[in-house]
N, C-alpha and C positions, 0 to 999 in steps of 0.2 A: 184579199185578192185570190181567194182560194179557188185552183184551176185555170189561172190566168198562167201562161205561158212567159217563162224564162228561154231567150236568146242564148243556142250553142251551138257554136261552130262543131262540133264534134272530131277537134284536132287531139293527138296526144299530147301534146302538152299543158292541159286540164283533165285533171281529175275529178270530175264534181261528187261531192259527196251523196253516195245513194240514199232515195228519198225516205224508207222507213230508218234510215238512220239519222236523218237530218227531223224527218218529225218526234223520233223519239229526244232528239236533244234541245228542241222548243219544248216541248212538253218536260221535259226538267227545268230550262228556266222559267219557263212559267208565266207569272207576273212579271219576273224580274226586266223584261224587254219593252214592257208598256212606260215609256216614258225615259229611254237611255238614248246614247246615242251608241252609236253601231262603229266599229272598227272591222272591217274586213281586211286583218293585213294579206292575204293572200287571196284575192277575189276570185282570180279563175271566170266561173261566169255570173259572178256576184250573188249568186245561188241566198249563201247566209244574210245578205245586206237586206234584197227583195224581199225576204220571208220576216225579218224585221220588224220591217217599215209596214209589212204587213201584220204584224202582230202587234203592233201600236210605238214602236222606237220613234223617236223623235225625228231624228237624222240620219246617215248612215258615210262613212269616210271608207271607199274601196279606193285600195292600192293593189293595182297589177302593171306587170311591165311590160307584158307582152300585148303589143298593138292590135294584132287582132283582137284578140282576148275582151279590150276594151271597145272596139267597134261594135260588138255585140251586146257589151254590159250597156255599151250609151243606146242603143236601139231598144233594148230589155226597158231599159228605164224612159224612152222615150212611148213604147208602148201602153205601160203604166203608168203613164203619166206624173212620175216620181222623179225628174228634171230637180224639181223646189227643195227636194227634200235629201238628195243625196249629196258629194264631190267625190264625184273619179280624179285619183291620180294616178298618172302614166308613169311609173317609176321602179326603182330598184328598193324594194321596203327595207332591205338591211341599213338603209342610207336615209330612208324617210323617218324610220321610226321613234330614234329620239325624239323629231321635231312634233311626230303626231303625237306621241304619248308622254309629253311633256305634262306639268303640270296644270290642272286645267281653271280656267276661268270664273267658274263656277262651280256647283254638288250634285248637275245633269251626271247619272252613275253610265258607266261604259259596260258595255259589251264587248267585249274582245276577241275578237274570230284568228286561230292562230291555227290556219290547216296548211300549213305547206306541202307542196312534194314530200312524199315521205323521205327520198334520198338525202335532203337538208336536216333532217333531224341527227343523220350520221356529218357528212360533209359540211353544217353551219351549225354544229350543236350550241356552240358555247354564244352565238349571237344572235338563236332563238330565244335563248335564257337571257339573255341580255333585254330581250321585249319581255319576257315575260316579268321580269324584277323591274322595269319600266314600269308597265302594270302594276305591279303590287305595290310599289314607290306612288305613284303617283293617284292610281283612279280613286275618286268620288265613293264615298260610302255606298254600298249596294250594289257596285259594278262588279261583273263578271269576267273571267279570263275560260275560255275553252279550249283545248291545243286539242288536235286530231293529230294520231299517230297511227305506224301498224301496231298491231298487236304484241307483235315480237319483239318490239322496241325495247330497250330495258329504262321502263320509267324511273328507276333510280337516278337516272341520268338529269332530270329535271333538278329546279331546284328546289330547296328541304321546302314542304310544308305541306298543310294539310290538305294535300290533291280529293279526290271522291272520282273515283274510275268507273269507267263502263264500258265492257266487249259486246262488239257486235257484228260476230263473225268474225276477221283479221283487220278486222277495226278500233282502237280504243280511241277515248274521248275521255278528257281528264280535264274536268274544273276546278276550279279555283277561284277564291271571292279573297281581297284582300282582306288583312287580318284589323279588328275595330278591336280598343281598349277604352273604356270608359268616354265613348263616343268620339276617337280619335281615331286615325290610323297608325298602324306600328312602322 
């Protein structure tokens, strides 16, 4: 869908993540997005979900709460004709996300898009980690977890394990693939 246009109101209360920073962090996963399904907990304007589904993701699950926000992701996706392939939900994610990142059905591997307001990583620390041991708990061999922070953030703060970080500018982005033991998860 390369150069197809994403829907944004251009209110402040989205942050969409800048494009050479969003292309550098497809280009680390890689492969890994050809055949996952997609978790946007923080859609904004569904920025990570679209670029996905463009890169070969099976499906894609955008949670945002704020209504506009959504009138424009379901426009986004009515434009590219990506309706089939996504569900928008309209909600508060702190409250969704046990349910979305519950155990899953099947070994389809996740994507995990975990870019909140950066404000939320000081004010809802311990219930961003809360998704992110969600994740590590539950997803499918091969799935990914990516948190977007600022820079200044003190990633100690996350929880133990073997992150892989990348600055970019007053940007970091910190992945994480759940841990495999003789073909299991830990």
């Amino acid at each position: 869908m390369r150069g197809r246009i994403i829907h944004y109101h251009g209110e402040e209360f989205t942050r969409p993540m800048k494009d050479n920073i969003r292309e550098n962090l497809f280009n680390i996963l890689g492969k890994a997005v050809k055949g996952a399904i997609c978790f946007d907990l923080f859609s904004g304007t569904g920025a990570m979900a679209f670029e996905s589904l463009s890169r070969g993701a099976v499906s894609a699950v955008l949670v945002e709460q704020n209504r506009q926000a959504v009138k424009f992701i379901n426009k986004t996706a009515d434009t590219l004709d990506l309706q089939s392939r996504l569900r928008v939900v309209t909600g508060d994610t702190f409250r969704l996300a046990a349910n979305l990142l519950k155990p899953p059905q099947d070994d389809t591997p996740w994507i995990v898009f975990l870019c909140p307001p950066y404000i939320l990583w000081e004010e809802s620390l311990e219930s961003l980690n809360r998704m992110i041991q969600l994740t590590l708990d539950h997803a499918p061999p091969g799935s990914v977890l990516v948190a977007e922070t600022e820079k200044k953030f003190d990633a100690t703060k996350l929880p133990p394990a073997e992150w892989d970080f990348r600055e970019y500018g007053g940007t970091r982005l910190a992945f994480i693939e759940p841990a495999m033991k003789c073909g299991l998860r830990m």
